[in-house]
N, C-alpha and C positions, 0 to 999 in steps of 0.2 A: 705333157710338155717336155718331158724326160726322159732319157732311157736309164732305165734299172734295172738290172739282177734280179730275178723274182725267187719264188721259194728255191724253187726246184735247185735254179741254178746257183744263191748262194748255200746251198748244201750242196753243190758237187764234192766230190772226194768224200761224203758223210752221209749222215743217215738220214732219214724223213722220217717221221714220228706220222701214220693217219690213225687218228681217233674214233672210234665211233664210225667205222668204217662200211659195218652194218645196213647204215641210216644213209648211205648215197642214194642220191636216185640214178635211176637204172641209165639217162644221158650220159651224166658223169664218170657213171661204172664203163661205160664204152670206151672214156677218154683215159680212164684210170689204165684199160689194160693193154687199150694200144700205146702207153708212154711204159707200161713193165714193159712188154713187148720188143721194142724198140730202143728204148733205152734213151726217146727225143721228143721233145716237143715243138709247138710252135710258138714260139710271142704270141702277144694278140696284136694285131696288123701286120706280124711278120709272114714272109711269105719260105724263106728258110728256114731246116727245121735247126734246131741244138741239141747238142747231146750232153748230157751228163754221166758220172758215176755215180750212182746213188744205193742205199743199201736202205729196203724200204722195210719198215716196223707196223705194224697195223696192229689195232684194240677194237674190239666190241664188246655190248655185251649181247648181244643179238647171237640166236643160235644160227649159224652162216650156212649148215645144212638143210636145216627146216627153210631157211628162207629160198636158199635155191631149190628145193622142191617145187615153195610156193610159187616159185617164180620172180619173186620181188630181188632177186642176186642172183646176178647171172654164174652162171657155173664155171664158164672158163676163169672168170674172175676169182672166182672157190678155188683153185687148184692152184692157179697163178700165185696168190697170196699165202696158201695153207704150206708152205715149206717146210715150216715148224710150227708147233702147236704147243701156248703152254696155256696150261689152263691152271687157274687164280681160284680156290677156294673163296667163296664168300668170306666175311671179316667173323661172321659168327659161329662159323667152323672152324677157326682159328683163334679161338681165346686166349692161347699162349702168345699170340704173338700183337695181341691189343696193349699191354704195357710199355711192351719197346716201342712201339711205331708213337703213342701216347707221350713217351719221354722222349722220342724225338723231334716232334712236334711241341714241345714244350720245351727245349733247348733252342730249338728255331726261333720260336717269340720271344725268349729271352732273350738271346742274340740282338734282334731286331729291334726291341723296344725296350732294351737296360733293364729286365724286370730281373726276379730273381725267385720265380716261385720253383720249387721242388718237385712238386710234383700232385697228387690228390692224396687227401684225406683218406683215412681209410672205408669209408660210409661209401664217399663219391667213388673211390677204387673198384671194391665191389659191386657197386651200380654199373661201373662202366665195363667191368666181365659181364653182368647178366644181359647187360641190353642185347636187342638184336641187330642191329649196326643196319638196315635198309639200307642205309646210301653208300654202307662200306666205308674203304679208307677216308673217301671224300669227307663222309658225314664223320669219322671220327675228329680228323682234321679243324672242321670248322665248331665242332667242338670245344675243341681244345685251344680255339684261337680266342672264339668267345668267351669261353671262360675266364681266360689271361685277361681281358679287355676288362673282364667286371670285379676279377677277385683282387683282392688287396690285403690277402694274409700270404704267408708261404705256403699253401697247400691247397688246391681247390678242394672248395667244398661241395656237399651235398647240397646245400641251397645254392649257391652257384651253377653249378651241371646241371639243377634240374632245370634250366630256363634254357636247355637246349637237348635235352633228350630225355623222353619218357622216363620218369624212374619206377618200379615197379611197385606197386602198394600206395602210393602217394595219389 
C-alpha cells in the first residue's frame, strides 16, 4: 500500500550485516551474487533497477569450502564473499576471554534492569571456565541474562548457573 526503503537501501552508504550465510538456498545465492555483482536490485513490482553503496559483512558457521565442493554453495558466491577471512576460535578455546565477554554481559543487564550484581561466585566462576560453551558466545550470553533474572544476591551463584549450563560433577 506503500512505498518504503527496504534493507538494502536504508543501508545505502553502510554496511549489511548477512548471517548464517551458509544456510541460503542455492535461488537466493543466484540473487545474492547478481546484487554483489551489480551493485542493484529490483523492488518487488519494480521494473527499474536501484543501486546502492553497500559494504557487505557475511557470518557462518558452515564450512563454505566443503559446501561448495558439495555443491550446496555456489562457488562464484565463495570468492565474491571470501575477500577476508577471519576465523573466530570456538568460546572453549578461548577461556581467557569468557570473564570479560561474562562481565560485559553482566554490565548490560545491570544497565537494563537497575540490578547490581558483580559478578559470579567463585564456585559458578570456575564452572563457567570449565564448561564447553556448544552455543559459544550466544550460549554464554543467555547465561548470563538468566541468571541475572533469578539471582538476588551480588554474585551469581553455583545453584543459579547451574539451571543453565551443565556443571561438571553435579
Amino acid at each position: 500500500k506503500e512505498d518504503r526503503p527496504g534493507l538494502l537501501e536504508a543501508a545505502d552508504g553502510g554496511t549489511v550485516f548477512l548471517d548464517e550465510v551458509g544456510n541460503l538456498p542455492m535461488d537466493f545465492q543466484k540473487t545474492l551474487l547478481r546484487f554483489l555483482q551489480e551493485r542493484e536490485f529490483l523492488r518487488l513490482g519494480d521494473t527499474t533497477p536501484r543501486r546502492v553503496d553497500v559494504r557487505i559483512l557475511s557470518a557462518t558457521n558452515t564450512d563454505l569450502k566443503a559446501a561448495t565442493r558439495a555443491g550446496s554453495f555456489r562457488e562464484d558466491l565463495y570468492y565474491r564473499l571470501n575477500a577476508v577471512t577471519l576465523q573466530l576460535p570456538p568460546l572453549r578455546e578461548r577461556v581467557a576471554d569468557i570473564p570479560l565477554l561474562a562481565a560485559h554481559f553482566i554490565r548490560r543487564q545491570n544497565a537494563k534492569f537497575g540490578t547490581a550484581v558483580k559478578g559470579f561466585s567463585n564456585d559458578a566462576l570456575a564452572a563457567v571456565a570449565a564448561y564447553a560453551w556448544p552455543g559459544n558466545i550466544r550460549e554464554l550470553k543467555n547465561a548470563v541474562e538468566g541468571s541475572l533474572a533469578l539471582e538476588s544476591e551480588e554474585f551469581i551463584s553455583l545453584a543459579v548457573l547451574s539451571q543453565f549450563i551443565e556443571i561438571a560433577g553435579r
